[in-house]
KOLRO-825357 format. One line per field, with one value per residue (C-alpha): residue number from 1; chain; x, y, z. Coordinates in nm, 3 decimals, decimal comma, padded with zeros to 5 digits. Each point is the difference from the previous one (the first is absolute). Layout:
N
num: NUM  ...
chaine: A  ...
X: X  ...
Y: Y  ...
Z: Z  ...
END
This chain:
398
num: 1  2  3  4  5  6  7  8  9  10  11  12  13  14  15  16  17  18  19  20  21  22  23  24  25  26  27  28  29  30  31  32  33  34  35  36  37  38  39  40  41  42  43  44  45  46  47  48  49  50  51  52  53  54  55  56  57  58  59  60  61  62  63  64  65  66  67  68  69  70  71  72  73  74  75  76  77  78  79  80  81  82  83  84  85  86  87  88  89  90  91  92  93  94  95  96  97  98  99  100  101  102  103  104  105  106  107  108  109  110  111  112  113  114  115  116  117  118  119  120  121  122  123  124  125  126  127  128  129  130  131  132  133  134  135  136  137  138  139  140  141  142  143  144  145  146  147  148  149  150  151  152  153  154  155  156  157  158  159  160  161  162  163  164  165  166  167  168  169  170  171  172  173  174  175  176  177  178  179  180  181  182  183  184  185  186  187  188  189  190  191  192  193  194  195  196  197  198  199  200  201  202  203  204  205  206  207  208  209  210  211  212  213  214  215  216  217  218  219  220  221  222  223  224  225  226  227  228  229  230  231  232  233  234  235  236  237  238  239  240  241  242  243  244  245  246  247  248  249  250  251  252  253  254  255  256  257  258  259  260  261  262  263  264  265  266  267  268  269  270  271  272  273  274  275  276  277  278  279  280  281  282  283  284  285  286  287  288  289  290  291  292  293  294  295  296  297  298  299  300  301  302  303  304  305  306  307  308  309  310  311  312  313  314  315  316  317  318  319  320  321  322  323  324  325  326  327  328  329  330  331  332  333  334  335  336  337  338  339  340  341  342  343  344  345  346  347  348  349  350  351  352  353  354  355  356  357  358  359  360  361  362  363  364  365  366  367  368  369  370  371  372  373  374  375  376  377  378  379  380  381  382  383  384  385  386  387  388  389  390  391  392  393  394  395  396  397  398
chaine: A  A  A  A  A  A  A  A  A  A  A  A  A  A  A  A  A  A  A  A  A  A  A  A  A  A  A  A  A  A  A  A  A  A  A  A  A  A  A  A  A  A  A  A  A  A  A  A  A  A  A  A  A  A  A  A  A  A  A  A  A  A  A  A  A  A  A  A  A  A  A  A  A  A  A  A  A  A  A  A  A  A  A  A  A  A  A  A  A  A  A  A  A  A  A  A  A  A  A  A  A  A  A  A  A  A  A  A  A  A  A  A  A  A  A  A  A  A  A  A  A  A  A  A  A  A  A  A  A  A  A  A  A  A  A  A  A  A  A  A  A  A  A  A  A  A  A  A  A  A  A  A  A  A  A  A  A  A  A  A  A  A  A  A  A  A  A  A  A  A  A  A  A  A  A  A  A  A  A  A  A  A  A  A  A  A  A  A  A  A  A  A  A  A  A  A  A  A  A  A  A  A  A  A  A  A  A  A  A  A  A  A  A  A  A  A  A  A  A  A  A  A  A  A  A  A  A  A  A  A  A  A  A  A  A  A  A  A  A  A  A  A  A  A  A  A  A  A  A  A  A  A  A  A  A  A  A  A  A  A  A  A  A  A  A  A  A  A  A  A  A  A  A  A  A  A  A  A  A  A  A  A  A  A  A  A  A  A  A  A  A  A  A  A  A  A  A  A  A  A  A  A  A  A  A  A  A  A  A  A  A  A  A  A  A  A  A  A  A  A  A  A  A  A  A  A  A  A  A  A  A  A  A  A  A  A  A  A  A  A  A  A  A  A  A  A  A  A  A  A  A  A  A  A  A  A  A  A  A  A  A  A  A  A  A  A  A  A  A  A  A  A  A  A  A  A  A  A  A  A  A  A  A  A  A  A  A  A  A  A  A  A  A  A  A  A  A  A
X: -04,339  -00,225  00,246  -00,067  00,085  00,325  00,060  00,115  00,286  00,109  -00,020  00,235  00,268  -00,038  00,050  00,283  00,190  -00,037  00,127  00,337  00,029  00,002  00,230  00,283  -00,024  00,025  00,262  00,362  00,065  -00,038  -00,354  00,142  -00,118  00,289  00,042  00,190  -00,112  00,272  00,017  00,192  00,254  -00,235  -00,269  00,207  00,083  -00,348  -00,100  00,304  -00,075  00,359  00,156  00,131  00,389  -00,054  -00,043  00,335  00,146  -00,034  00,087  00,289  00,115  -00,062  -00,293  -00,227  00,149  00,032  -00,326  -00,088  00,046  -00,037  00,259  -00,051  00,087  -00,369  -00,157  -00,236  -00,184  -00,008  -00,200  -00,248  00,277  00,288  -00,268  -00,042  00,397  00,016  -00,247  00,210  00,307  -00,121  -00,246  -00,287  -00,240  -00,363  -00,010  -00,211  00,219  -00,038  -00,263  -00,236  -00,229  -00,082  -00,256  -00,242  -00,243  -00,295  -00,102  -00,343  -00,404  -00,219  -00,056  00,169  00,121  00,149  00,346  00,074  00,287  00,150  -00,020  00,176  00,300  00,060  00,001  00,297  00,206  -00,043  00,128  00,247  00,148  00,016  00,210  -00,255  00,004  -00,313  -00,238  -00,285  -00,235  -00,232  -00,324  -00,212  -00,100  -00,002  00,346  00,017  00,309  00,183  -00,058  00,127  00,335  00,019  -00,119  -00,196  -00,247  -00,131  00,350  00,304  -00,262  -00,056  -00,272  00,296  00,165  -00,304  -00,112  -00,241  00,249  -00,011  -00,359  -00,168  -00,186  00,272  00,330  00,334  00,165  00,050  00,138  00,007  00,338  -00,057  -00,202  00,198  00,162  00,261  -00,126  00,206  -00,026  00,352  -00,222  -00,348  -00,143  -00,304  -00,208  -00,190  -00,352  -00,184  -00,325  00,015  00,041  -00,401  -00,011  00,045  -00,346  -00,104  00,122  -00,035  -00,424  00,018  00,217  -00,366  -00,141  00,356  00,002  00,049  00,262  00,193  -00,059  00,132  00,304  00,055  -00,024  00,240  00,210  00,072  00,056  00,263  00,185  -00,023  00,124  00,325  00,066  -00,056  00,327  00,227  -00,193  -00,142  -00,339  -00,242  -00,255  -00,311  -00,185  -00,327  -00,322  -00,263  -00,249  -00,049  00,126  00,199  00,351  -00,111  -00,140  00,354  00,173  -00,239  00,097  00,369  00,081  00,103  -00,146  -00,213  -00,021  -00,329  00,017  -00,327  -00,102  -00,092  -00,354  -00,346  -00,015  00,355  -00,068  -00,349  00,207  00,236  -00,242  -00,178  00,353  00,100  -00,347  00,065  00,374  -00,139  -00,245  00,240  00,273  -00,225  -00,082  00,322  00,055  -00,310  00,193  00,331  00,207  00,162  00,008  00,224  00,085  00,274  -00,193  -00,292  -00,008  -00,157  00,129  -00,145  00,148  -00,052  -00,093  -00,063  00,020  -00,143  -00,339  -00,242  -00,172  00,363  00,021  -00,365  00,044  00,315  -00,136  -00,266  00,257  00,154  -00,317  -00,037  00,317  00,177  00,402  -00,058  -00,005  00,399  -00,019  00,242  -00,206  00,146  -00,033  -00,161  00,306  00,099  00,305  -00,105  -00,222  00,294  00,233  -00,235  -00,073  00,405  -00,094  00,210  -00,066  00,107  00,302  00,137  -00,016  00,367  -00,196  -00,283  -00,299  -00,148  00,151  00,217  -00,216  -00,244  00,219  00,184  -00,375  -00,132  00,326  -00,008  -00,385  00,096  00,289  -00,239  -00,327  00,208  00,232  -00,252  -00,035  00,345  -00,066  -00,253  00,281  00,251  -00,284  -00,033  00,393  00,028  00,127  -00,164  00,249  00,138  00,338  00,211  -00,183  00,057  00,390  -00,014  -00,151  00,234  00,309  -00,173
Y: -07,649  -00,314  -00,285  -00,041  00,291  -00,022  -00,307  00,225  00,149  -00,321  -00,114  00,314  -00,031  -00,378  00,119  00,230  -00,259  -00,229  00,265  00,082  -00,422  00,064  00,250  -00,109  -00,335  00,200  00,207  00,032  -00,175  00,373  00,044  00,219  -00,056  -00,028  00,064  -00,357  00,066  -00,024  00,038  -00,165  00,176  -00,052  00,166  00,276  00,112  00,014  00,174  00,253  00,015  -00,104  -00,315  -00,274  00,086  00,391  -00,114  -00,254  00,255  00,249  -00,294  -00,101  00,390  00,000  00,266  -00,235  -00,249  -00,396  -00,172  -00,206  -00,328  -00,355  -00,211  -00,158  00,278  -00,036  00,405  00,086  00,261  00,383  00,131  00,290  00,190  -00,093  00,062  00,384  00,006  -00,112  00,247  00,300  -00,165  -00,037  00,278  -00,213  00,188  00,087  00,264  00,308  00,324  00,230  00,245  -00,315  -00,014  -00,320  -00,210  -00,021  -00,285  -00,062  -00,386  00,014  -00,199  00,052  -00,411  -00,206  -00,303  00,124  -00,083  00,362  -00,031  -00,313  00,220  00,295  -00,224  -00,207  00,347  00,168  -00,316  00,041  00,347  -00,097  -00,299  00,279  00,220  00,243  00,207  -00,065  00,094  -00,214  00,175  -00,198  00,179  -00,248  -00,089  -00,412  00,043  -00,279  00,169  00,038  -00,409  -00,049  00,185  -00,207  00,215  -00,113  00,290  -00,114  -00,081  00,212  00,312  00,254  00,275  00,257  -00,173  00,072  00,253  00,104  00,236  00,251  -00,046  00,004  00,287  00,054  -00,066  -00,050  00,015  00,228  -00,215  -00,416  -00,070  -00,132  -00,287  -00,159  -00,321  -00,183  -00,360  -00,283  00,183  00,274  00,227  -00,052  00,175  -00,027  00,211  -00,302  00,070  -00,214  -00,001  00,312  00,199  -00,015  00,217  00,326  -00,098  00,052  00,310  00,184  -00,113  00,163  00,303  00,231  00,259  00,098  -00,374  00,088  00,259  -00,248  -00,282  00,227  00,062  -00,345  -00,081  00,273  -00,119  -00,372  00,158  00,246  -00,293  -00,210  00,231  00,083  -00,352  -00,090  00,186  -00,303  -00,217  -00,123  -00,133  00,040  -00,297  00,096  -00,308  00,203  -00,185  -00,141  00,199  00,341  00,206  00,234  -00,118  -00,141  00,367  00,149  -00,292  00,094  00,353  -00,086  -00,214  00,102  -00,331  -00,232  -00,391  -00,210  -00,389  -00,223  -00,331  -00,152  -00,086  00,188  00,081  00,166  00,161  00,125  00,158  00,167  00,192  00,116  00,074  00,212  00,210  00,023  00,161  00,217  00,172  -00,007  00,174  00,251  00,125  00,010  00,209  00,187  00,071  00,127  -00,338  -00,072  -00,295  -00,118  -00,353  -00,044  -00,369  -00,194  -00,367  -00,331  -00,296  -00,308  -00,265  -00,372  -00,089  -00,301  -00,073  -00,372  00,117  00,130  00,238  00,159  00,066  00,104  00,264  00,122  00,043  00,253  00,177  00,037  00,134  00,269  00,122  -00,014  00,045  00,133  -00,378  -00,099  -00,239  -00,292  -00,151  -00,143  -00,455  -00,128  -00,210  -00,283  00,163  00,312  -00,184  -00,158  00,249  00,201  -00,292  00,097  00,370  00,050  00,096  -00,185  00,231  -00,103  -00,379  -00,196  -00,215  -00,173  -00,117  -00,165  -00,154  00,207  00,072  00,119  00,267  00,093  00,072  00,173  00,234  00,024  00,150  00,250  00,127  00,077  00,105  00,207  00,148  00,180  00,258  00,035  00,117  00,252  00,107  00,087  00,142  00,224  00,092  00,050  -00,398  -00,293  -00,257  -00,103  00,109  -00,303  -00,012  00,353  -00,013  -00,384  00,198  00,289  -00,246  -00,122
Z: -08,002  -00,147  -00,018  -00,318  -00,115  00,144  -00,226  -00,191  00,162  00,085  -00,372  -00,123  00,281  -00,131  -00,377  00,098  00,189  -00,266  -00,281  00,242  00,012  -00,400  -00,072  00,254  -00,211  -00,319  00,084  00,147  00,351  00,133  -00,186  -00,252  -00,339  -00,268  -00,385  -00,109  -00,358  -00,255  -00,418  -00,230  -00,242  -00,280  00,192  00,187  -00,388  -00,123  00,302  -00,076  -00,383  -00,043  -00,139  00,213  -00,159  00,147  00,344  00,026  -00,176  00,276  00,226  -00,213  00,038  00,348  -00,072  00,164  00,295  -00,120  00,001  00,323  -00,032  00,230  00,109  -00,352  -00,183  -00,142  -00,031  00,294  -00,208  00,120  00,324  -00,051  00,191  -00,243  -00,322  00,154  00,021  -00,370  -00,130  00,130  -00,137  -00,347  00,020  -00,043  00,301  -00,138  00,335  -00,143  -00,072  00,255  -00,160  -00,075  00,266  00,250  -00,134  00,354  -00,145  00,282  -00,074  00,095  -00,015  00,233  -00,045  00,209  -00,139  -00,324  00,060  00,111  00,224  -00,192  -00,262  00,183  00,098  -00,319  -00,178  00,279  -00,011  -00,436  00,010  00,246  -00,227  -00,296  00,248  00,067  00,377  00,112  00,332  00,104  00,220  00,165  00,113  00,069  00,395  -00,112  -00,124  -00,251  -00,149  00,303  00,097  -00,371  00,045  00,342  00,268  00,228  00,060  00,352  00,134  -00,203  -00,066  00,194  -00,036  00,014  -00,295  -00,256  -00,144  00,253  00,239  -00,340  -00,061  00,330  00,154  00,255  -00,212  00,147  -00,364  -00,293  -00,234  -00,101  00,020  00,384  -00,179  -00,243  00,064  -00,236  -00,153  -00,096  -00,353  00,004  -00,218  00,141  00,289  00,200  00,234  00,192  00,135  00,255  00,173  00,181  -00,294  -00,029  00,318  -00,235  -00,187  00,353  00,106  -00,323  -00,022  00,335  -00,074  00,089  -00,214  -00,156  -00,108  -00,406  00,026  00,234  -00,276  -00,274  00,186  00,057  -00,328  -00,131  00,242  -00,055  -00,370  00,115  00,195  -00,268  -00,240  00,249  00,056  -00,416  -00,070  00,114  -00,199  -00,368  00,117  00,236  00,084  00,250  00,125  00,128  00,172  -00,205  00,102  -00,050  00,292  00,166  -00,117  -00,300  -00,108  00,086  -00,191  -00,311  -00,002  00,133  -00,315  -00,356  -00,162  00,020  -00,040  00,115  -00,031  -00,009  -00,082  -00,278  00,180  -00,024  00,352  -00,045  -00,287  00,123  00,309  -00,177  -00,231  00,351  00,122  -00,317  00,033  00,327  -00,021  -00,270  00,248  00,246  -00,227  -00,099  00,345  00,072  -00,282  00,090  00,334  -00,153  00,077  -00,341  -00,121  -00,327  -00,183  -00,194  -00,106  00,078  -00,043  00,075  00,056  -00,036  00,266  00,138  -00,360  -00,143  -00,358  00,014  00,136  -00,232  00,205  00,107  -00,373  -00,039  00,298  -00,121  -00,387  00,197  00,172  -00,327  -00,152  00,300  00,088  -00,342  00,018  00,385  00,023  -00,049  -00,233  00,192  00,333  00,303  -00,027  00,291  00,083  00,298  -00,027  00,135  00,317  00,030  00,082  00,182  00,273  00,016  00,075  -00,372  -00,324  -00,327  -00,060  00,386  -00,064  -00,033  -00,216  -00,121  00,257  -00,215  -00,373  -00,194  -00,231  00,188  00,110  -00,307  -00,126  00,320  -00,027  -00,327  00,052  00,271  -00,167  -00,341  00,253  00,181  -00,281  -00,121  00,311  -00,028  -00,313  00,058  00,272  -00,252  -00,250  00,259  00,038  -00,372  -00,029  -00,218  00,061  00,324  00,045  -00,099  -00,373  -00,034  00,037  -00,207  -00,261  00,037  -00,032  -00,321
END
């Protein structure tokens, strides 16, 4: 091989060294990433859609156990893990009933660069903080999502633990439960992806002359696995490739939703309108070939925006002009807050505390939880539910 061109071996074993140097300083002395997050009573109520007085009631009563507390006596606030305990105590858990069915929402531009994965993550870890049960599936072969829930994918990832032993040519399973992992998050799960996973793309553009009935079956069934593994959860995220492919095909058809963030730039919005009359050909093919395919929503997203430049604004008013109210309404604020905690292989929601001032992050969360709320909402639209679970019984107890 020209030595050159193995440069560039060298320069990814380089990069993946460097990442495994990163994480083990991130995380736990054993390189396990950990949840330290904690809320306040004042925001453990809101979150509940309770009063402050209901929940040291239920302590008082011994309903719920005596809040933790330092050596000081000074409140520690609640972990994500005593929040869950609290919901079933006071019957504050927004879980769908059991005939409402799994939202499975594919996150998905065929532009890179559009925060898609950042988006993917900030959105589990926001359904997770409202006590949802959610599934993170990540099915692209760069597996941003599995570095952000503190995987490695090179070192902790093997090509067994992805989705590829269901989807390949020659499987060796029938169903997904061999690939999900448990995250620091007690009601978030993940099935990690890494490099290898790009080997079905391979095999099925060489499956031969029986290559389209193999790809219909493959795409019927990551659906079918999906829809087993759905039942022990509230929400489905699918991270697929940006580019349009063999897995990202199956995640189309595989999903009941769909949510597409861009950028508030020309390039990104110029992309994205190639991207949408691209999916529609796609989708009608597939239709053309019997492979159903159904939204329960359709929505953009507009992240990484900034409201102090004029031609953010500008883009944004266009978007607004083309897409109408498929365009939800709130955009993600380019924020340091959000570099921040991703050069910690977090989101916002995992952070102890501020990175940068207080401010800044009371505003960046403050953003996310608005931005996000409103797929949540389209959720519960879709299970018969405006308001999230905690108004609905605040209202009730009106």
């Amino acid at each position: 091989m020209n030595a050159i061109v193995a440069q560039i071996g060298d320069l990814a074993e380089a990069g993946e060294r460097m990442i495994e140097r990163l994480r083990r300083k991130a995380f736990l002395p054993e390189s396990r990433k950990a949840l330290n997050v904690r809320f306040g009573i004042a925001e453990a109520a809101q979150l509940l859609g309770c009063s402050t007085n209901r929940i040291r009631m239920a302590e008082d009563d011994g309903r719920l156990p005596p809040a933790p507390a330092a050596e000081n006596g000074r409140r520690l606030g609640y972990s994500v893990d005593e929040l869950l305990h609290m919901r079933q105590v006071l019957g504050a858990s927004p879980a769908r009933a059991p005939l409402d069915v799994p939202a499975v929402i594919a996150v998905q531009n065929f532009k890179g660069g559009v925060g898609k994965s950042t988006v993917t993550t900030h959105l589990a870890h926001y359904f997770a903080v409202q006590g949802y049960r959610v599934l993170v599936v990540d099915c692209d072969s760069q597996a941003t999502t599995t570095t952000l829930f503190g995987f490695n994918p090179h070192f902790n990832i093997t090509r067994e633990e992805t989705l590829y032993p269901y989807l390949s040519i020659d499987p060796t399973q029938n169903d997904l439960s061999y690939a999900v992992k448990s995250t620091s998050w007690p009601n978030v799960d993940l099935i990690p992806s890494n490099l290898e996973l790009f080997d079905v793309e391979y095999e099925l553009a060489a499956s031969g002359s029986d290559g389209q009935s193999v790809l219909a079956a493959r795409f019927r069934k990551l659906k079918q696995g999906l829809i087993d593994l759905a039942r022990h959860y509230d929400i489905v995220l699918l991270d697929p490739p940006p580019a349009l492919g063999t897995i990202s095909l199956a995640v189309m058809q595989a999903a009941n939703a769909l949510l597409v963030p861009l950028a508030a730039t020309t390039p990104d919005f110029c992309s994205t309108v190639q991207f949408l009359s691209m999916m529609d050909q796609v989708l009608q093919q597939l239709g053309s070939a019997g492979i159903e395919v159904d939204y329960s929503f359709v929505r953009l997203i507009c992240s990484k925006f900034d409201g102090n430049d004029p031609s953010h604004a500008m883009v944004r008013a266009i978007m607004e002009q083309s897409f109408g109210p498929a365009l939800l309404p709130v955009p993600i604020l380019e924020s340091a807050e959000i570099s921040h905690a991703a050069m910690r292989m977090m989101t916002v929601y995992e952070l102890e505390k501020p990175i940068g001032t207080p401010k800044t992050h009371k505003r960046c969360r403050a953003n996310l939880d608005e931005a996000l709320g409103q797929i949540e909402q389209l959720v519960r639209q879709g299970w018969g539910r405006v308001a999230p679970a905690g108004e609905e019984m605040l209202y009730a107890a009106v």
